[in-house]
N, C-alpha and C positions, 0 to 999 in steps of 0.2 A: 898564647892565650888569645881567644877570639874577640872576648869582651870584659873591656876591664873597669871597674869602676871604683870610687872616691868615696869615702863616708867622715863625718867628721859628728864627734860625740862630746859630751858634756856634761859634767855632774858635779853637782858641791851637796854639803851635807853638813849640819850644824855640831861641833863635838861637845861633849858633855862628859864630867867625870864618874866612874864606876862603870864605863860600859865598854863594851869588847871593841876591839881594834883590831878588824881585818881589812886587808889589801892588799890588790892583784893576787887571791884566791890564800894568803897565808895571813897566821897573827900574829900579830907584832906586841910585844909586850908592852904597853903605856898606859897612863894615867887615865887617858881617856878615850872615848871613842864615838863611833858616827851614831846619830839619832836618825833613825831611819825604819819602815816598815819589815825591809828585806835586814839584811847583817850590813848594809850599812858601803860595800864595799863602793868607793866610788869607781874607782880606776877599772872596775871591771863592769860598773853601768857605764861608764863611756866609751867604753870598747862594744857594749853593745847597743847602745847606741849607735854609734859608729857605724855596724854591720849591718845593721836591720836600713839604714839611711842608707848605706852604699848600695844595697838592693832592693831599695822604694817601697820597704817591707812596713813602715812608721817608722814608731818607738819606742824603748822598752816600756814606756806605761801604758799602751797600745796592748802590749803583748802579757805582760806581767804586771796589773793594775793595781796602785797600792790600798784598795779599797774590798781585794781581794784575801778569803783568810787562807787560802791554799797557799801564797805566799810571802803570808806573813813570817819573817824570822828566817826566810830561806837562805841558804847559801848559795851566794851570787857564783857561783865556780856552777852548778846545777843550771842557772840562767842561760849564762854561755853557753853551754852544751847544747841548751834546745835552740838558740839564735843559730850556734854553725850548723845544726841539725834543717836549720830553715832555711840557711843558705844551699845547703847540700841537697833540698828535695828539689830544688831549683837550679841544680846545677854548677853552683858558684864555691868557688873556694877563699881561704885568704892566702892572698901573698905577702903582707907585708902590713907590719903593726906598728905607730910610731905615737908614743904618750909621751905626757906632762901630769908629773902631782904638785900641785902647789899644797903647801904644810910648812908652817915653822917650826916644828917639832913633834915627832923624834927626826933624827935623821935617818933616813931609808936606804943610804948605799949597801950598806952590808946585805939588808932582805933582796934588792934586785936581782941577784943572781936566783933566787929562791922563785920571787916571783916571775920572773923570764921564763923559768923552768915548767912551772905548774900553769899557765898561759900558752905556752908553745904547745902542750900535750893537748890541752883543749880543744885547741884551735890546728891541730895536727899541722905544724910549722916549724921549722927550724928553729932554737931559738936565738940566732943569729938575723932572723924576720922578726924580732920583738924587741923592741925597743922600749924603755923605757926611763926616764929623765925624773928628778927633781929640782923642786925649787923653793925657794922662802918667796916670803915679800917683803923680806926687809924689816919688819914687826910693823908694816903698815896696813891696814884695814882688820877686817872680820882674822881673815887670815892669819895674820901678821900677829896677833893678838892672843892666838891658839883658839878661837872659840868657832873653826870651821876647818874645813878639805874640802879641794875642788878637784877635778882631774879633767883632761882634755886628751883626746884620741883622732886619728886619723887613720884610715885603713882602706888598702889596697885586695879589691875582691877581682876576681879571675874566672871567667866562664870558658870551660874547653871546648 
């Protein structure tokens, strides 16, 4: 690779009961879920985030504004597409994808493999280039309490 660059992404979201729970592009059956303009996913606004930053592109509200009704209710799996679409008109690929969810519940191990899967396709990566982790807080803050999700991303973009 000729030129490689660094992005770093961030997203929390307030949850609330009766509403859909999707993350890193899949649903998860729970009680609750993100209050949000788009479907709410965090884990895949900090991923794009992440991208759009690693290629001095902004940020996804830059890009996908939530004051927009085109995408309202969108599926965040749709978002990424046009992010790596923007990285690709410019040359840039991803190499390597490394997240954090902080959530005290449900517990996520089981969907990882699921969401690694449908991430890696997006993002045309191995899914052995996606990484992704969970965590609690211990039941201490917003988090901690169930009454939010935050996600955190870091990503490795590659010009040929």
């Amino acid at each position: 690779m000729e030129s490689l660059r660094v992005g770093l992404g961030y997203d929390v979201h307030q949850l609330e009961t009766g509403r859909r729970f999707t993350l890193g592009g899949i649903h998860i059956p729970f009680d609750k879920g993100p209050v949000a303009h788009s479907d709410g996913d965090v884990l895949i606004h900090a991923i794009c985030d992440a991208l759009l930053g690693a290629a001095n592109l902004g940020d996804i509200g830059v890009h996908f504004p939530d004051t927009s009704d085109e995408f309202k209710g969108v599926d965040s799996k749709v978002l990424l597409r046009i992010v790596v679409e923007k990285l690709e008109e410019i040359n840039y690929s991803v190499v390597n994808l490394d997240t954090m969810v902080s959530l005290q519940s449900p517990k996520l191990k089981e969907y990882i493999p699921s969401m690694k899967d449908v991430l890696s396709r997006i993002m045309k990566i191995s899914t052995n280039d996606v990484s992704i982790k969970a965590t609690t807080t211990e039941h201490l803050g917003y988090i901690g309490r169930g009454e939010g999700i935050a996600a955190q991303a870091v990503v490795l973009i590659g010009k040929e």
